[in-house]
N, CA, C and O of each residue as an XYZ file, in Angstrom:
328
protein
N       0.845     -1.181      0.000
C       0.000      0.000      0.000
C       0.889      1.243      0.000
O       1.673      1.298      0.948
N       0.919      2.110     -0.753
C       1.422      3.173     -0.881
C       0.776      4.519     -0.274
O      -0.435      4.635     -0.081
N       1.564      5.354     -0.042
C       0.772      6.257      0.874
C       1.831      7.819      0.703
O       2.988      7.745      0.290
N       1.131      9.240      1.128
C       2.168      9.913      0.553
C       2.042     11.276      2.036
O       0.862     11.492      2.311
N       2.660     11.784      2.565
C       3.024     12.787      3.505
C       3.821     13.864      2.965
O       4.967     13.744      2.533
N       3.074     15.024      3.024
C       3.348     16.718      2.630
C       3.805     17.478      4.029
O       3.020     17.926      4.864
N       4.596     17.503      4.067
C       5.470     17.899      5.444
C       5.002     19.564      4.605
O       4.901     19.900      3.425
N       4.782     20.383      6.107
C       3.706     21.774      5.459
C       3.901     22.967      6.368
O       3.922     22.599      7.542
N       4.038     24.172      6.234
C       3.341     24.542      7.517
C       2.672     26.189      6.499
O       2.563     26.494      5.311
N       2.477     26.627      7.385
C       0.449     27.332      7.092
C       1.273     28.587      6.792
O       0.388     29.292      6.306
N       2.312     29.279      6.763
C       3.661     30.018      6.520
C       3.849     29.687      4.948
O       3.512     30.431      4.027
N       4.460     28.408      4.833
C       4.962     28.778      3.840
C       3.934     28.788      2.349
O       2.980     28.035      2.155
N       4.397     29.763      1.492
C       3.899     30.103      0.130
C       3.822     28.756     -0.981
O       2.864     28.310     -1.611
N       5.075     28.383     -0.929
C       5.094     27.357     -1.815
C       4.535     26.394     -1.319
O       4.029     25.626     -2.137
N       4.445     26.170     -0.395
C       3.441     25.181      0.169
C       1.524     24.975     -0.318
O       0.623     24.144     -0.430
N       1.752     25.977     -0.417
C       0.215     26.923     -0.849
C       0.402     26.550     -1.875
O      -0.465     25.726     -2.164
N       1.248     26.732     -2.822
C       0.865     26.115     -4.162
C       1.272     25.051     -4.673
O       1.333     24.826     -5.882
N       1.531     24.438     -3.937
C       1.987     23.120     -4.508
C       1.371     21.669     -4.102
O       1.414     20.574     -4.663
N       0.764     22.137     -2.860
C      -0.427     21.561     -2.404
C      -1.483     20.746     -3.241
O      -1.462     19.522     -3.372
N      -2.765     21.937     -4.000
C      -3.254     21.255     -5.103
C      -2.610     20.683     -5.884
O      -2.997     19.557     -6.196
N      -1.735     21.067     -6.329
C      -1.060     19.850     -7.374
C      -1.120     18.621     -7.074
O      -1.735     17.705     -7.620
N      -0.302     18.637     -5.976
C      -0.358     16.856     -5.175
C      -1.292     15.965     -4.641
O      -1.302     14.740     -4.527
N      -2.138     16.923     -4.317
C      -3.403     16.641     -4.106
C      -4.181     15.427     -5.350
O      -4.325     14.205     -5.375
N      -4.590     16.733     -6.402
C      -4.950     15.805     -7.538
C      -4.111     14.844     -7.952
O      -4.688     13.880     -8.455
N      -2.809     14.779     -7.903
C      -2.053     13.738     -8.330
C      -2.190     12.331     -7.639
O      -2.623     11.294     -8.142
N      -1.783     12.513     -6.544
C      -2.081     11.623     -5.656
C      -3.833     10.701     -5.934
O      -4.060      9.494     -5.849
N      -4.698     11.722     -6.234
C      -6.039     10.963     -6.045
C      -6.196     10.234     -7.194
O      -6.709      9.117     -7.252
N      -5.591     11.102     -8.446
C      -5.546     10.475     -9.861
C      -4.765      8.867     -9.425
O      -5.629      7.994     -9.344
N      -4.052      8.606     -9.283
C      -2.789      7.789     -8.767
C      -3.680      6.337     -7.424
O      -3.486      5.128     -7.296
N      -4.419      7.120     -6.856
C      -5.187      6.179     -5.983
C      -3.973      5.798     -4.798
O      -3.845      4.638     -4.406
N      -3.081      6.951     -4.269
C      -2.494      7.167     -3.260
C      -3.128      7.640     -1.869
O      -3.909      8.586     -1.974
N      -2.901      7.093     -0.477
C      -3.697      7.708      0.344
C      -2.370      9.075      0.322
O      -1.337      9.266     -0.320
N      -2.849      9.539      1.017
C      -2.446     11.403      1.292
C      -2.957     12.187      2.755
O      -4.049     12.611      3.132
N      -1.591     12.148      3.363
C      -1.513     12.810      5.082
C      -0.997     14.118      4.863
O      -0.224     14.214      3.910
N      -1.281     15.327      5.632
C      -0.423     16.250      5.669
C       0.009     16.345      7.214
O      -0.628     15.998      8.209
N       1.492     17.015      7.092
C       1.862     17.337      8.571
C       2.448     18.471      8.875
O       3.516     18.744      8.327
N       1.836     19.400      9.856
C       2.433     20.596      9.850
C       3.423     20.512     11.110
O       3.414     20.027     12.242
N       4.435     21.388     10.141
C       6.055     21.166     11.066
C       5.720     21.771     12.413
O       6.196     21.484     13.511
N       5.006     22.468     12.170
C       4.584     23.229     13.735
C       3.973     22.827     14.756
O       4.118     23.249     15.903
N       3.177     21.893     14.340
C       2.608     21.484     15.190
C       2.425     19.932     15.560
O       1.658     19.349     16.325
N       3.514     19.478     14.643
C       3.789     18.215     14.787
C       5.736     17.914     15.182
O       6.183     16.878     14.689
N       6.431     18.521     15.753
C       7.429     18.741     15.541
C       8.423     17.486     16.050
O       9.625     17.401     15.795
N       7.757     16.689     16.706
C       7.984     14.749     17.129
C       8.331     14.705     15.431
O       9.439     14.853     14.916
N       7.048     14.459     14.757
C       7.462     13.645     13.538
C       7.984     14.083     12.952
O       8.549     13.340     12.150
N       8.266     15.580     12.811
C       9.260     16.328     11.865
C      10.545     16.303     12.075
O      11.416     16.698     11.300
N      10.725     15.690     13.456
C      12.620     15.754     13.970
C      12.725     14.131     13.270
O      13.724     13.910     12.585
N      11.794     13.114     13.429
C      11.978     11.939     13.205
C      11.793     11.309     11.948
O      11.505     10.174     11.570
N      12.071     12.490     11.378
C      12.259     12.165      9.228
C      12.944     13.087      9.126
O      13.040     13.391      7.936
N      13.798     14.076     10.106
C      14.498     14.543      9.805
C      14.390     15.468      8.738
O      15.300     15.712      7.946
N      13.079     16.060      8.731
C      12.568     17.485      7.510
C      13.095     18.608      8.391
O      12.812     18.820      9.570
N      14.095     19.433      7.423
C      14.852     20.874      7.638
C      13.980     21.636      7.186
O      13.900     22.656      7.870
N      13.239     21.606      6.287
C      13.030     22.697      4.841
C      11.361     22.073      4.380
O      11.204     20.852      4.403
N      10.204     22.960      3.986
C       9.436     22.656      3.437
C       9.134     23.544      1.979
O       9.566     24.652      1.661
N       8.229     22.621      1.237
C       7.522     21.574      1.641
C       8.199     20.606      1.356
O       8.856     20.718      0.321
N       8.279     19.676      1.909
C       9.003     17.745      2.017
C       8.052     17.128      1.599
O       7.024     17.376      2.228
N       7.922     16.269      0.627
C       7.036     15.193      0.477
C       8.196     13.637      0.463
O       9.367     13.448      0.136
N       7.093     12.787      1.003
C       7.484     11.479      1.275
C       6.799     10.416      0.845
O       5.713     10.202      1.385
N       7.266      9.517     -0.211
C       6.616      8.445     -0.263
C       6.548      6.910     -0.020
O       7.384      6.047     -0.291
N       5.361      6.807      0.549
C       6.268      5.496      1.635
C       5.162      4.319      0.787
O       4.103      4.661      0.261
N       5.768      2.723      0.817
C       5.403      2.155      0.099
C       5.161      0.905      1.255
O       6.256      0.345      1.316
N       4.226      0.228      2.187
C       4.042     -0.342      3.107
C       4.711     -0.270      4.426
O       5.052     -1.345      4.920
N       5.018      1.109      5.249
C       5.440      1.793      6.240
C       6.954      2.696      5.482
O       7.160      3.847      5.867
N       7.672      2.218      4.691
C       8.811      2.637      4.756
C       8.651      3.700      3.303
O       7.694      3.954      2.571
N       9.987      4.117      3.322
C      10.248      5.750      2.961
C      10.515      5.107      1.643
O      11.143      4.048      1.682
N      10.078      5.653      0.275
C      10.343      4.999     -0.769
C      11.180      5.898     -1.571
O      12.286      5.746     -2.089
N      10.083      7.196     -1.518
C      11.199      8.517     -2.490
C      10.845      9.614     -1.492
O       9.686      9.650     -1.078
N      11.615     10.394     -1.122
C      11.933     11.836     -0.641
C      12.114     13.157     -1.528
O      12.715     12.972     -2.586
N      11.761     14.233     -1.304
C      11.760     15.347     -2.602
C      11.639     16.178     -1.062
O      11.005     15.827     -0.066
N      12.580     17.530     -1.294
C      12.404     18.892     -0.736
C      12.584     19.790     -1.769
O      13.518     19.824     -2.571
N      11.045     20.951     -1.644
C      10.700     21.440     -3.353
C       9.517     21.150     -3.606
O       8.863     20.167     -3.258
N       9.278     21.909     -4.142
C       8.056     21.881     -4.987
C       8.338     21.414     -6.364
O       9.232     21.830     -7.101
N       7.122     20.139     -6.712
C       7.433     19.471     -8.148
C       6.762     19.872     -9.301
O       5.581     20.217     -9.264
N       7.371     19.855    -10.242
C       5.821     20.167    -11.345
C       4.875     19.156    -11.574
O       4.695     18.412    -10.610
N       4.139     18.895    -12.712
C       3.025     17.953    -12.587
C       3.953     16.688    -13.368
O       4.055     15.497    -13.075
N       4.574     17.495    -14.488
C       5.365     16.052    -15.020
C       6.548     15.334    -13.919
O       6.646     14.111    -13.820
N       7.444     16.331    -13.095
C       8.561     15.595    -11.894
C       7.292     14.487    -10.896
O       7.430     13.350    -10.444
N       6.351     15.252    -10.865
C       5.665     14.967     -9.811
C       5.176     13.250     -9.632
O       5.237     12.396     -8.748
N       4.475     13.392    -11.582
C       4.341     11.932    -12.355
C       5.283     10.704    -11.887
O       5.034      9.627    -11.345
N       6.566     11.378    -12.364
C       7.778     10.546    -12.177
C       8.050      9.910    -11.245
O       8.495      8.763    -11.294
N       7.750     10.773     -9.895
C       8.452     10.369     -8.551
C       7.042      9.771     -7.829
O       7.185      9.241     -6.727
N       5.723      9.835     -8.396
C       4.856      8.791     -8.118
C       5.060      7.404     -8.966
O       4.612      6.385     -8.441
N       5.414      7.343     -9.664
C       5.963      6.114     -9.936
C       6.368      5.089     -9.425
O       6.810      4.181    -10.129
């Protein structure tokens, strides 16, 4: 089961837009989709070790499959759902 986490916080801009993107991608894709804000989650943010947002993570039956810090376009985005 694949699953995808948007490390976020309510601050940043690019976050704001890069959001929908992943959003639809993900649903197109039939990925579940968590968000976590660094602020207020800051346990899980020390324990993936996210410096910098937005972080996305994709984990493929608990574990970490692909990592990206950045915002993707729709075609990178394609790719790294893969």
């Amino acid at each position: 089961m694949r699953s995808i986490k948007l490390f976020t916080s309510t601050t940043c801009q690019p976050c704001k837009t890069f959001k929908p993107v992943l959003k639809s991608a993900v649903e197109d894709a039939g990925i579940e989709y968590a968000e976590v804000d660094i602020n207020t989650n800051p346990v899980e943010t020390a324990q993936r070790c996210v410096r910098s947002v937005p972080t996305t993570m994709l984990f493929e039956n608990g574990a970490v499959l692909r990592r990206h810090t950045g915002v993707l376009s729709e075609l990178q985005l394609k790719d790294f759902l893969r």
